[in-house]
Steps between C-alpha positions, in 0.01 A plus 500: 500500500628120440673358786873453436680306743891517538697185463833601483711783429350697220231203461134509548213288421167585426220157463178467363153418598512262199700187554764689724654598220809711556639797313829612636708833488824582544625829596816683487520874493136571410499295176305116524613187287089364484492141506128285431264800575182338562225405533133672478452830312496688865751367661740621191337855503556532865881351441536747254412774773694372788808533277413842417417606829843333670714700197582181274484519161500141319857464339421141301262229514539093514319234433595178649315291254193453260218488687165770498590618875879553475463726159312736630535908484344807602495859314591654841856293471610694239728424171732306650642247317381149558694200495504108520671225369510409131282195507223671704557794274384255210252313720318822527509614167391132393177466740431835553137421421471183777718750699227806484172255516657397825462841684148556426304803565803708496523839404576552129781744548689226829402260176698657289829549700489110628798332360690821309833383593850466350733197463803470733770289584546800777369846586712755441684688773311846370188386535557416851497659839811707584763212592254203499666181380258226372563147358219344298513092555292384202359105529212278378305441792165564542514685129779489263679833520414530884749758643605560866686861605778444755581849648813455650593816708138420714541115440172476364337281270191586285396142405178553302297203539718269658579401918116604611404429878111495280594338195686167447714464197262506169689409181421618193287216310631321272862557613577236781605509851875474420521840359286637808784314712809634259323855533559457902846395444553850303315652815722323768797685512349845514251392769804358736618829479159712512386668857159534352298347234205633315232282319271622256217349732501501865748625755849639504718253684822567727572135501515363120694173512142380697311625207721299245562218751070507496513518084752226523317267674196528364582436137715188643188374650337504153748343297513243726123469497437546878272727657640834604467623867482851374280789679472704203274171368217638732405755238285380294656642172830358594354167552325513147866611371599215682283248307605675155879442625415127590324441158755667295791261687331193445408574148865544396649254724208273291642644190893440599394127582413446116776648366751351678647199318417121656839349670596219241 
């Protein structure tokens, strides 16, 4: 059976193999709000049978944004509906093709289901757990259309792939830095009040200002072209992010420098 560990009340986190993806669940009275199953096509088959063999039955899906490992779905979920915001709704439906190529040797059928989800502004109280209130905070970092989940009774926020201890901040090429920084602004206020946080990569924290204090910092560090002193840089795919970051700065600070108009 997939490992779930608990959280918080009624909140339980499973990660993957691949990536440390996380796929969280949250439980009240035997019915599941499932948010970013992931990732490999075993690790959703056994989630699938830890849920059945713990009694839950999948009440709704989410997806926090458009990317391959955050659309995913298994048969063994059921027919729940599936929701995410309206622009990763569209994203989806537009690069469905990029979207599938990216997931490989998949299984036709887990092929299939990837992405099936409906457009909302918010997901409606009947497709949730008994008495679970959730607040979807919708932004433009990392992906336009990137949605967190605040879960207020637990004080939890489901940040999809945002405030990583093994990812630093990775905007979504060609939109800029600012809206990566505007899209922690939206985050701010629900983090200050958060006990726990949970990224789409890495590891639940108890302490999130440090993880948005961390995201902060860094992308201050790059606007002001110094050289971050950032630990999650000692991965080597971070530090190739990191390059792509540093290019894509440079190249529209370049471009801002020729459109600006000359002093007379």
């Amino acid at each position: 059976m997939r490992a779930l560990v608990q959280v918080a009340d009624d909140v339980f986190v499973a990660t993957s193999r691949t990536m440390s993806t996380t796929s969280t669940v949250v439980v009240r009275d035997g019915h599941a709000l499932l948010i970013d199953p992931a990732w490999q096509p075993d690790e959703l088959a056994d989630l699938a049978a830890t849920l059945v063999d713990r009694g839950w039955a999948v009440a709704a899906g989410f997806a926090t944004h458009a990317h391959h490992d955050h659309l995913l779905w298994h048969p063994g979920f059921g027919d729940a509906p599936r929701f995410a915001s309206a622009r990763t709704a569209q994203a989806v439906a537009d690069e469905r093709a990029a979207l599938v190529a990216e997931l490989g040797d998949f299984p036709p059928d887990l092929v299939d289901l990837m992405g099936r989800v409906t457009p909302t502004g918010f997901v409606p109280g009947e497709s949730l757990p008994p008495g679970l209130d959730v607040e979807l905070v919708v932004h433009d970092a990392h992906v336009p259309g990137h949605t967190a989940l605040w879960l207020p009774q637990p004080r939890v926020l489901v940040v999809g792939d945002m405030l990583s201890d093994l990812e630093i901040p990775l905007p979504f090429d060609p939109d800029d830095l600012p809206a990566y920084l505007a899209g922690l602004d939206t985050l701010a206020p629900y983090v200050a009040r958060a006990d726990v946080v949970i990224p789409g990569h890495g590891t639940p924290t108890r302490d999130p200002m440090t993880r948005l204090d961390a995201d902060r910092r860094y992308l201050a560090a790059v606007l002001a072209d110094h050289a971050p002193s950032d630990p999650r840089l000692g991965s080597p795919e971070m530090a190739a992010a990191h390059r792509r970051i540093v290019t894509m700065t440079t190249r529209r600070a370049r471009l801002r420098s020729r459109l600006t108009p000359l002093e007379p």
